[in-house]
DRENTOR-554287 format. One line per field, with one value per residue (C-alpha): x, y, z; residue in three letters. Coordinates in pm, 1 decimal. Example, Ala and Ser with C-alpha at 12.3 -4.5 7.8 and 13.67 -1.06 7.14 Angstrom:
px	(1230.0 | 1367.0) $
py	(-450.0 | -106.0) $
pz	(780.0 | 714.0) $
type	(Ala | Ser) $
This chain:
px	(9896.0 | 10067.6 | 10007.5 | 9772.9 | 9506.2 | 9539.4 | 9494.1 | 9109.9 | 8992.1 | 9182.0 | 9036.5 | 8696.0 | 8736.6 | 8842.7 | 8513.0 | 8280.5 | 8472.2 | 8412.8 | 8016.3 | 7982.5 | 8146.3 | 7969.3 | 7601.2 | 7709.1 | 7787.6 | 7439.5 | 7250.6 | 7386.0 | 7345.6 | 6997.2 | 6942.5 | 7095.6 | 6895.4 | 6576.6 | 6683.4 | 6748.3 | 6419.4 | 6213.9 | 6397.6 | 6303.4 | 5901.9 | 5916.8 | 6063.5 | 5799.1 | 5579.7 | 5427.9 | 5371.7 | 5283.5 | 5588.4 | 5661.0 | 5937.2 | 6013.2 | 6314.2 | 6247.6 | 6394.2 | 6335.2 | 6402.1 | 6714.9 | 6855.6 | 7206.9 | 7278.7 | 6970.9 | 6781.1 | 6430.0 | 6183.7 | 5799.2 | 5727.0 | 5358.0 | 5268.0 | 4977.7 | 5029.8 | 4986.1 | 4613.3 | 4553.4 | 4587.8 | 4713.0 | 4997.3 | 5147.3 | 5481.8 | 5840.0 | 6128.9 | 6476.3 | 6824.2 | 7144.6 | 7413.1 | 7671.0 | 7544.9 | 7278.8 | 6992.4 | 6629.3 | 6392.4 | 6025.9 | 5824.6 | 5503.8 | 5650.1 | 5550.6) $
py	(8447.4 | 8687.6 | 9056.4 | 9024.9 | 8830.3 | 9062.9 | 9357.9 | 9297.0 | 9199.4 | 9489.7 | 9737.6 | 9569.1 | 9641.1 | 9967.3 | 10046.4 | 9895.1 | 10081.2 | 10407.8 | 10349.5 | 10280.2 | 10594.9 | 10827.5 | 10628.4 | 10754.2 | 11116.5 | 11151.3 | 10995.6 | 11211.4 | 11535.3 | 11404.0 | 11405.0 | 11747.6 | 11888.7 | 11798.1 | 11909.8 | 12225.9 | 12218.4 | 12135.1 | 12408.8 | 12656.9 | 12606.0 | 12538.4 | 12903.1 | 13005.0 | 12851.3 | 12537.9 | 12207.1 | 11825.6 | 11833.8 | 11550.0 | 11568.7 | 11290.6 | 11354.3 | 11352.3 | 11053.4 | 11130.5 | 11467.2 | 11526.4 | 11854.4 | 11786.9 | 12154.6 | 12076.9 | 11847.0 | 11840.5 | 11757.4 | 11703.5 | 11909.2 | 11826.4 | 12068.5 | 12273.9 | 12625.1 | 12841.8 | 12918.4 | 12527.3 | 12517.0 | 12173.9 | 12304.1 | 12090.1 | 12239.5 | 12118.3 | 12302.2 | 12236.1 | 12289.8 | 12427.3 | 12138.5 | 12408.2 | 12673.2 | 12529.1 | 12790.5 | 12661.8 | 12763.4 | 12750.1 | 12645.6 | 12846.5 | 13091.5 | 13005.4) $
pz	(6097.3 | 5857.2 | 5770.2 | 5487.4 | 5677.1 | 5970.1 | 5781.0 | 5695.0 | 6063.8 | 6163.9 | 5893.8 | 5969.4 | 6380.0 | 6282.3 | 6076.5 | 6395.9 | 6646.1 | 6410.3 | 6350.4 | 6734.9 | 6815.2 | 6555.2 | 6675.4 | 7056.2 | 6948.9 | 6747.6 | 7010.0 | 7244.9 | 7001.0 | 6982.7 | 7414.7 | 7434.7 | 7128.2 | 7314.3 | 7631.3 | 7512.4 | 7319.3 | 7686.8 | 7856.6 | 7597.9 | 7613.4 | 8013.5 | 8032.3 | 7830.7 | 8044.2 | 7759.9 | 7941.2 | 7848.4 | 7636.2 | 7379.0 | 7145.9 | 6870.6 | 6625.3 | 6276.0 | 6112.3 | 5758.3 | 5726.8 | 5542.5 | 5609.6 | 5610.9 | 5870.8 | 6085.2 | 6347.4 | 6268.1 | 6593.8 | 6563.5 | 6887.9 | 7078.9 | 7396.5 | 7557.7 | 7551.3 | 7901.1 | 7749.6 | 7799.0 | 7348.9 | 7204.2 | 6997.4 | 6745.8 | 6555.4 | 6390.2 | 6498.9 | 6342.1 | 6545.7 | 6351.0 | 6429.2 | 6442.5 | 6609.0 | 6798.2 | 6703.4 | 6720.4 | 6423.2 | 6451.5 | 6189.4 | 6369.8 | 6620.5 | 6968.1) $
type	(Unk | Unk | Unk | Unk | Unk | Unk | Unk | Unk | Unk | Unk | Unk | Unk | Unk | Unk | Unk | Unk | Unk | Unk | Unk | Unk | Unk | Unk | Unk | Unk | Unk | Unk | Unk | Unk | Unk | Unk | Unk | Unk | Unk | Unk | Unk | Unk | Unk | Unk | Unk | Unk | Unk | Unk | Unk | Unk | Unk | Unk | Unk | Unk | Unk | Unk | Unk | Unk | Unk | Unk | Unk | Unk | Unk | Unk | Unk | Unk | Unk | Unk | Unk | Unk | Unk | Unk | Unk | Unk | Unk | Unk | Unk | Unk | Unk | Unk | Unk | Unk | Unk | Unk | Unk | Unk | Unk | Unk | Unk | Unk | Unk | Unk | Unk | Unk | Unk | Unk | Unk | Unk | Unk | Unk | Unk | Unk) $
C-alpha cells in the first residue's frame, strides 16, 4: 500500500473520529444544561419537571429547552428557556 491510498482512509478516520468526539461533547453540554435547568426550578420549589431540547431552534450562542412543570401553587406551567453556551446564563422566555 503506498502513501496516496493511505492518505484518504486516514483523512476519512480522521473526520469520524472528529464527528464522534464533537456528538459526545454536545450531548454532554446538553445533560449538564438540563441539569442545571432542574436544579434551578427544584430550588424554587417547581416539580413534575420535563425538559426536551429544542432541535430546531437555531440560535447559534444559545440552547433552547421547551420546559413543562407545576408551579408550588399546583399551576401547569409551560415555558422555553435558552442557555448562553459561553457563559452558561439561563433566560426565561416568561419569568418564573
Amino acid at each position: 500500500m503506498n502513501v496516496d491510498a493511505l492518505i484518504p482512509k486516514l483523512v476519512a478516520l480522521w473526520m469520524i473520529v472528529m464527528i464522534v468526539g464533537f456528538s459526545i461533547v454536545a450531548l454532554q453540554k446538553r445533560h449538564c444544561d438540563k441539569k442545571r435547568i432542574r436544579d434551578y426550578l427544584l430550588d424554587k420549589g417547581y416539580r413534575d419537571i420535563a425538559i426536551q431540547y429544542d432541535w430546531f431552534d437555531f440560535d447559534k450562542s444559545n440552547a433552547t429547552y421547551q420546559v413543562t412543570c407545576r408551579s408550588p401553587a399546583g399551576v401547569r406551567v409551560m415555558t422555553t428557556c435558552k442557555i448562553h453556551r459561553w457563559n452558561e446564563d439561563i433566560y426565561w422566555k416568561t419569568p418564573l
